[in-house]
C-alpha positions in Angstrom: 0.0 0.0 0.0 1.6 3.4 -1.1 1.1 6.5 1.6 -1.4 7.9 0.2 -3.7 5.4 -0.3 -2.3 4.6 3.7 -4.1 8.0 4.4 -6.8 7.9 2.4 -8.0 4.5 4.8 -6.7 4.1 7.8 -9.2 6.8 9.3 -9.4 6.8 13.2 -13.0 8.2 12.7 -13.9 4.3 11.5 -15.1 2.1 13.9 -13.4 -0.5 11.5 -9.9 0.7 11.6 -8.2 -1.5 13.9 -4.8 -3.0 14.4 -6.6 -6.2 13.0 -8.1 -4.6 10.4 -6.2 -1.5 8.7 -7.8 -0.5 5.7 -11.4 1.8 6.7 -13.1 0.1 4.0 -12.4 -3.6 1.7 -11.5 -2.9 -1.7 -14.2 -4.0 -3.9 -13.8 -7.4 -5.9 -14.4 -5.4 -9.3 -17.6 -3.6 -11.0 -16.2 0.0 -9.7 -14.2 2.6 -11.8 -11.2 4.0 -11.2 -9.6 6.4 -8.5 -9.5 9.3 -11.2 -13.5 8.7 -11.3 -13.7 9.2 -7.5 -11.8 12.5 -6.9 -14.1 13.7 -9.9 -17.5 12.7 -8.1 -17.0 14.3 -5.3 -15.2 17.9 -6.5 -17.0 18.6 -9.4 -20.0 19.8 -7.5 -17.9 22.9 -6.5 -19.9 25.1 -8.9 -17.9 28.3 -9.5 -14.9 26.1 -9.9 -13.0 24.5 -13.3 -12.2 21.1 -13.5 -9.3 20.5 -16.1 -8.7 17.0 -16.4 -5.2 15.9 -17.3 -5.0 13.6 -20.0 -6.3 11.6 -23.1 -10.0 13.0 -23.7 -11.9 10.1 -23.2 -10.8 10.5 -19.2 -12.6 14.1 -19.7 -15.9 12.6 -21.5 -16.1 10.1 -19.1 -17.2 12.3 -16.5 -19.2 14.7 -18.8 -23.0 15.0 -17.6 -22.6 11.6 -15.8 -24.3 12.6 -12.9 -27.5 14.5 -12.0 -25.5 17.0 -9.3 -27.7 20.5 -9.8 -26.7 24.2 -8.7 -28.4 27.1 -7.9 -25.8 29.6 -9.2 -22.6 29.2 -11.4 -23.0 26.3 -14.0 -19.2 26.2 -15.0 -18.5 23.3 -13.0 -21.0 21.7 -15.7 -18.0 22.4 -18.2 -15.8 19.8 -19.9 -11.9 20.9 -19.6 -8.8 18.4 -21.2 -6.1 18.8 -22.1 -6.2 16.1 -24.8 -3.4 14.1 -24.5 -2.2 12.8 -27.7 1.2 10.6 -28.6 3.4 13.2 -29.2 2.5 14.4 -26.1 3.3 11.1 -24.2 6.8 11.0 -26.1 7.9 14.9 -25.6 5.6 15.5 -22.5 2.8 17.7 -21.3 4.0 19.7 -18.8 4.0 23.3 -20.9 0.4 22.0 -22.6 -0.6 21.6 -18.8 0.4 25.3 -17.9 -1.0 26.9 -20.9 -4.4 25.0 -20.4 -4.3 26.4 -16.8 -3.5 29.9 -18.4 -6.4 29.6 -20.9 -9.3 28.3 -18.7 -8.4 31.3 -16.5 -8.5 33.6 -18.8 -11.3 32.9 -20.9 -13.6 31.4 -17.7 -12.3 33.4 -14.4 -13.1 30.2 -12.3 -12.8 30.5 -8.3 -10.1 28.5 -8.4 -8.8 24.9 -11.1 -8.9 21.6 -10.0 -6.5 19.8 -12.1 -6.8 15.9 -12.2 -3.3 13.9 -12.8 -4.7 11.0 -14.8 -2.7 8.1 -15.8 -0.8 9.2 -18.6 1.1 12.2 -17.2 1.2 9.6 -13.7 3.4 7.2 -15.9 5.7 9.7 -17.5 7.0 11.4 -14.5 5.0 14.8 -14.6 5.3 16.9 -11.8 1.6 17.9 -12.1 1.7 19.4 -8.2 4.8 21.8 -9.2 2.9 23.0 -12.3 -0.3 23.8 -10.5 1.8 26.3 -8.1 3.6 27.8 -10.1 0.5 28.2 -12.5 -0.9 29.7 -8.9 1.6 32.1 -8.9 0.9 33.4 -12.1 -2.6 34.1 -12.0 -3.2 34.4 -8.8 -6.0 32.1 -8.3 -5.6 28.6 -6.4 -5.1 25.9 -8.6 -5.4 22.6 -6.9 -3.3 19.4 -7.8 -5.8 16.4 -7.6 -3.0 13.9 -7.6 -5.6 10.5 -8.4 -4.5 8.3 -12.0 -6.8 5.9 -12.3 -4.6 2.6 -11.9 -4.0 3.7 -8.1 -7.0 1.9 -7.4 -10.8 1.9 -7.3 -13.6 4.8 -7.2 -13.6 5.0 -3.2 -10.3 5.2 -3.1 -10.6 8.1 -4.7 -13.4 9.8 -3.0 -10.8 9.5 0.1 -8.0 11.1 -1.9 -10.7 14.1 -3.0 -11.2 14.4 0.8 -7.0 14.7 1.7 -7.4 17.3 -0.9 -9.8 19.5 0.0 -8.1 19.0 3.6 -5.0 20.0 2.4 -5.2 22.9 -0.3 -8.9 24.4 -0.1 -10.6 23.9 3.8 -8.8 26.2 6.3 -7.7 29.0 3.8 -10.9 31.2 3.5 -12.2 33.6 6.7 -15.7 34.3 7.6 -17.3 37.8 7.5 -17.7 39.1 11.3 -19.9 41.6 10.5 -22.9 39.0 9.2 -25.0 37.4 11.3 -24.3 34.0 11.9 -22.8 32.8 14.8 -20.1 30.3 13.6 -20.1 28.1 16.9 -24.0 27.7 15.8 -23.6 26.6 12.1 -23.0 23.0 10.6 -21.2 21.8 7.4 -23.0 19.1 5.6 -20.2 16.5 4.2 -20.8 13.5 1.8 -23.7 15.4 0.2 -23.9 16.1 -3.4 -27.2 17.7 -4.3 -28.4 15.0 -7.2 -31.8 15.9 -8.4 -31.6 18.9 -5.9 -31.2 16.7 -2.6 -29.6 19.4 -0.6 -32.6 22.2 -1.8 -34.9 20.0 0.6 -32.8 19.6 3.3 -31.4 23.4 3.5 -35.0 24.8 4.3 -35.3 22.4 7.3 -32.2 23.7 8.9 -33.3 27.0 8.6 -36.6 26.8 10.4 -35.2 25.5 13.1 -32.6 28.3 13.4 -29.7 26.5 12.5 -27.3 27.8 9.8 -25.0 26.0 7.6 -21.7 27.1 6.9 -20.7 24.9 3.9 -21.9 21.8 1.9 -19.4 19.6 1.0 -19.6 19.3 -2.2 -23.1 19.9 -3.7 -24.4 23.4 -4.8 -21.5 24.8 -3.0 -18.7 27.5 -4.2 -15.3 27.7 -3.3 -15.4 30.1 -1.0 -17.9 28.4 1.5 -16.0 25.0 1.2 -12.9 26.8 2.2 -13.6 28.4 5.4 -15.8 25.6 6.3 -13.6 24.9 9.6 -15.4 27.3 11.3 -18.6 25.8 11.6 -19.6 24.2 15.1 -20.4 20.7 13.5 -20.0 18.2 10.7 -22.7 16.1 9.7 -21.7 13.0 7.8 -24.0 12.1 5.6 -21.8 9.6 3.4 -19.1 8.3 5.7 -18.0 5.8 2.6 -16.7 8.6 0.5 -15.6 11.1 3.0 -14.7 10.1 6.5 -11.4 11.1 6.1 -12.9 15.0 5.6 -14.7 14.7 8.9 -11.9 12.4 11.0 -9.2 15.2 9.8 -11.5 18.1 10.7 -12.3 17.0 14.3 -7.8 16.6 14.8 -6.7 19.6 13.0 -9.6 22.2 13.9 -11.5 20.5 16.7 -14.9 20.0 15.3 -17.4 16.9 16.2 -19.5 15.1 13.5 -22.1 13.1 14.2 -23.4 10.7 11.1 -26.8 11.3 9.4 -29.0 10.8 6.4 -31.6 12.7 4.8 -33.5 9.2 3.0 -36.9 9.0 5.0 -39.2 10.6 7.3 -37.3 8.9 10.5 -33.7 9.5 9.0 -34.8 13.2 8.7 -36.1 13.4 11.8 -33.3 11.9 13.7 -30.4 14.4 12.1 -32.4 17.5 12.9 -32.7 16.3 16.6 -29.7 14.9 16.8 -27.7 18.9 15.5 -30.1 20.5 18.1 -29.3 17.7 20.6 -25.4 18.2 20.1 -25.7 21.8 20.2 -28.0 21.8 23.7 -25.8 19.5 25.2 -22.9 22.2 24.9 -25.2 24.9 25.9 -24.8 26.8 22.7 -28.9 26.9 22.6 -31.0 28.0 25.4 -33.3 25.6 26.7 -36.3 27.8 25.2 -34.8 27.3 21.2 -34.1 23.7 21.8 -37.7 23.2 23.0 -39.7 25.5 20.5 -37.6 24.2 17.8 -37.7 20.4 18.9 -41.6 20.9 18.5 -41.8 22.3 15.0 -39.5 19.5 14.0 -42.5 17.5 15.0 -45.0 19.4 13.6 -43.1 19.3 9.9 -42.7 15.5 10.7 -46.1 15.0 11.4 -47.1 16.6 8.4 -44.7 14.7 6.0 -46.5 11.8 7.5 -50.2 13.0 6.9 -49.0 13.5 3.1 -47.9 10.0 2.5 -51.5 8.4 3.7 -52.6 8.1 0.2 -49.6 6.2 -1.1 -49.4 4.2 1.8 -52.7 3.2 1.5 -50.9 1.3 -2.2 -47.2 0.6 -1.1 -48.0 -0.8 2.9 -47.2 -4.6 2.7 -45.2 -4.8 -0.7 -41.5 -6.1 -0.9 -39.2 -4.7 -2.7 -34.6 -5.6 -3.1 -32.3 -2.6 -2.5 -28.6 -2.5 -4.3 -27.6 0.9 -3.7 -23.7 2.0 -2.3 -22.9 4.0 0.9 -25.6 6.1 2.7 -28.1 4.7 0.8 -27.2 1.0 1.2 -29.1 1.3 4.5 -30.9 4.6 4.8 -33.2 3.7 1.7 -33.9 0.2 4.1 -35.3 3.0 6.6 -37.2 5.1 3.9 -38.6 2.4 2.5 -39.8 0.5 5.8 -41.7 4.0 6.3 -43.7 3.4 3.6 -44.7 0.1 4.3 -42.6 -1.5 2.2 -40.6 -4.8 3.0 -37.1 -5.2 2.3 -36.4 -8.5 1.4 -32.8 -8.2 0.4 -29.9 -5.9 0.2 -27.4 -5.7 -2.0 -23.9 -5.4 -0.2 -21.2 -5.2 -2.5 -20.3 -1.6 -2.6 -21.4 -0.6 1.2 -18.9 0.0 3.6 -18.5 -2.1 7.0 -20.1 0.3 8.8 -23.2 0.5 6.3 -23.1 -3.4 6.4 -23.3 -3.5 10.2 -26.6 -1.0 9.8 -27.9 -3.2 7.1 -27.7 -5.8 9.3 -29.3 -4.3 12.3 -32.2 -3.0 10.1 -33.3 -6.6 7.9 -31.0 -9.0 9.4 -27.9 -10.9 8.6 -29.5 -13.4 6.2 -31.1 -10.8 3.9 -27.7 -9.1 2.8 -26.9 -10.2 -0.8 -23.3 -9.7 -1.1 -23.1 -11.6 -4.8 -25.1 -8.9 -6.9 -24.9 -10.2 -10.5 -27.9 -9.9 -12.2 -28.8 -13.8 -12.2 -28.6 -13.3 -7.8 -30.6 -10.4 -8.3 -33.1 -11.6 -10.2 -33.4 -15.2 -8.7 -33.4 -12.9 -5.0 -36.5 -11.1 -6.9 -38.3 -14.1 -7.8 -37.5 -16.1 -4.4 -38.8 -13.2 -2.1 -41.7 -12.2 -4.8 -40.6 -8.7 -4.5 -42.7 -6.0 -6.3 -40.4 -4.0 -6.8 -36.2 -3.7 -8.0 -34.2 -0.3 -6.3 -31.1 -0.2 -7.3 -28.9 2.3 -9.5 -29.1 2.7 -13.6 -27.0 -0.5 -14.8 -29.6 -2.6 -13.2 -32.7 -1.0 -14.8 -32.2 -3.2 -18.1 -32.3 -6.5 -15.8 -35.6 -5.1 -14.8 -37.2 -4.3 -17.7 -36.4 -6.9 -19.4 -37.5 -9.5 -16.5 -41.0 -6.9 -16.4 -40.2 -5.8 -12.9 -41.0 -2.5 -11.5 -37.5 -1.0 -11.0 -36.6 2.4 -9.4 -33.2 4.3 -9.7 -31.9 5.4 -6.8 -28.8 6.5 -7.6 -26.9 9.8 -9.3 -28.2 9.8 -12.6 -31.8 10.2 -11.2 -33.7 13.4 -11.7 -36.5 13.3 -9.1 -35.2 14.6 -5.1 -35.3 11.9 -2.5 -34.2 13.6 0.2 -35.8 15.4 3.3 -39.5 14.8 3.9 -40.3 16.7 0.8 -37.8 13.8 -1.1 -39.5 11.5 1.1 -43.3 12.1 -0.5 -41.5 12.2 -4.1 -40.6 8.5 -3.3 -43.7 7.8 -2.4 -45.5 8.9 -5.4 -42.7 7.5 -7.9 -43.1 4.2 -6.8 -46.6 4.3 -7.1 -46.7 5.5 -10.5 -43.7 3.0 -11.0 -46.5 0.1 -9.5 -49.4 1.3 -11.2 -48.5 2.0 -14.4 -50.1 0.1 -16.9 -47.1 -1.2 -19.1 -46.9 -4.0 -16.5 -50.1 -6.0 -17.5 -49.5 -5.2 -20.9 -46.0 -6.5 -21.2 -47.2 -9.4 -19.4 -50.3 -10.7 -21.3 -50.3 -12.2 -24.5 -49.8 -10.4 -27.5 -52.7 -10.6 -30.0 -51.2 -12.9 -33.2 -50.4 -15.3 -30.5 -54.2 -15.7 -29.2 -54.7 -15.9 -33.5 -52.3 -18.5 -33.9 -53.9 -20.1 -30.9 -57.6 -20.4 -32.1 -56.1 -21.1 -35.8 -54.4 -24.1 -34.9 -57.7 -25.3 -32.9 -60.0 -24.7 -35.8 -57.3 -27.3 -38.0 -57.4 -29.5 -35.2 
């Protein structure tokens, strides 16, 4: 194991990391991409910020549109930057291509700041991509950010951890707050691990504010630069995907002192229990008076019971169905909760990407013998047919499998475009999987089709 990747898992924040077992999470058996992939995922988000992507252009395209994370301001994060790397370039180097690509992006884009990505071309030649990206720094005077991750270090998580050292290590820590606003610091939260697909983060924003709490920085979706970097002055973290980003909220508690508790927005109880539990934290401390913590502990339970009076007329079509789950980190277990809110039985999990810890809560939520650790589309799908589950939830590249077996299916994952999160996410759920249920493709798909009933009644009448 080289050092970095060392850092990248061996995170004290994971109750995993022992002296029996050194690496935070397993490295996957295969059906992940690449450490490059990773770092991309989680800093692209960063909306007022260029990502320039060292190397040959189908590393660039790769990435392009891939994933449903949304803004609310600057769009140029949605931008495509390579540098192209062709064969000359691998024989004579990129180095000069590399700083005039820096040069021309700020020039032509004014970004925040440039995330460049060392892929694995300029990895294998012996680039120094970090000394570019300062001296480029110098020049224009805008932070340009070395994201040191070539694909054949390893897999997508690992990556998501280097993304993490990153950000710990050029970008949170170097931006100041503005005194003169006001927003008590020692009040305010970071949310980490969240990415805004579909607009996640636009549900989950609104609920912090009713209840008077402010939030200093999400890390990564919907966020600019600026927020991300003076993010160690809020009072909390709360984790919401400890998979990807642990190592952001282990190395904030060392170097700055700040707790994180771990949360998820997926479900009416999930979103329940992270409000209480930042109003809990912050009680505890005395930050709040007893007067806020009560009055806003209250209209947590009013918006609560509302979310809940809004979901009687889908319960009243979901309560007692089954459905199987394959989703990765937070969701490997929080959609388990969401789902049981509705009524819905989980009969089975799918395992293979979901971290220890998510495996321990998978386990604690359906049981040991309903986690489903080979997910290859014949387990799925004999799992489907075993359980008589209604319905398959699970990311894109199991949609096919699906629809071609005529199962209800549901994606969960990035390249969705409906919000799931919060209790307003919650209620979308809902509704989508009873349109999902009830639409009527299902008992057409399913019946006969009409030349077959012909040929049916012709070979009768010759018989």
């Amino acid at each position: 194991m080289n050092k970095l990747e060392q850092i990248a898992f061996d995170q004290p924040g994971c109750a995993h990391n022992t002296s029996g077992h050194k690496k935070c999470v397993h490295k996957p058996s295969g059906g992940e991409s690449c450490a490059f992939d990773g770092a991309y995922i989680v800093l692209n988000p960063i909306r007022d910020t260029a990502h320039l992507v060292h190397g040959g252009i189908t590393c660039g395209a790769h990435n392009y549109e891939s994933r449903g994370a949304y803004s609310s301001g600057s769009r140029l994060y949605k931008y495509c930057f390579t540098t192209d790397l062709s064969e000359n370039d691998i024989v004579f180097g990129a180095e000069e291509k590399l700083r005039n690509a820096i040069i021309e992006v700020h020039e032509k884009f004014n970004p925040s700041a440039i995330f460049v990505y060392q892929t694995c071309i300029p990895a294998m030649t012996g680039e120094d991509t970090e000394k570019i990206c300062q001296t480029a720094a110098e020049d224009i005077q805008v932070p340009v950010i070395p994201v040191i991750a070539p694909g054949f270090m390893g897999h997508k998580n690992l990556g998501n951890r280097i993304a993490g050292e990153t950000l710990l290590k050029y970008v949170i820590g170097t931006g100041e707050i503005n005194r003169s606003l006001e927003i008590d610091s020692e009040l305010s939260v970071n949310i980490i691990g969240e990415y805004n697909i579909a607009g996640d983060i636009w549900n989950i924003l609104p609920l912090y504010k009713k209840i008077g709490i402010p939030v200093m920085a999400k890390i990564t979706g919907d966020a600019d630069y600026s927020e991300v970097a003076k993010a160690h002055h809020a009072g909390l973290n709360l984790m919401v995907c400890s998979r990807a980003l642990i190592n952001i909220a282990s190395g904030m508690k060392e170097k700055y002192g700040i707790d994180y508790i771990e949360v998820s927005y997926f479900g009416i109880n999930n979103t329940t229990h992270a409000l209480k539990e930042t109003l809990i934290y912050f009680h505890n401390r005395k930050i709040i008076t007893d007067q806020f913590y009560f009055e806003k502990m209250e209209m947590i339970n009013r918006m609560e019971n509302e979310a809940w009076a809004s979901l009687i007329p889908y319960k009243k079509i979901l309560n007692g169905r089954k459905a199987v789950v394959y989703s990765g980190g937070v969701k490997s277990w929080s959609m388990i909760t969401a789902l049981t809110d509705l009524g819905i039985e989980v009969t089975a999990a799918g395992t293979k990407k979901s971290s220890e810890g998510d495996k321990d809560k998978i386990e604690q939520l359906i049981g040991k013998d309903r986690m489903l650790e080979d997910t290859s589309p014949k387990s799925l799908l004999e799992t489907i047919k075993n359980t008589n589950a209604d319905f398959l939830i699970a990311g894109s590249r199991n949609q096919y499998l699906a629809y071609k077996e005529k199962i209800p299916y549901l994606d969960i994952n990035q390249e969705r475009h409906t919000s799931y999160g919060g209790y307003a996410g919650s209620i979308n759920l809902a509704k989508d999987l009873c349109l999902t249920l009830k639409s009527p493709v299902w008992e057409t798909v399913k019946s006969s089709a009409p030349w077959e009933n012909d040929l049916e009644n012709i070979f009768k009448a010759a018989t």
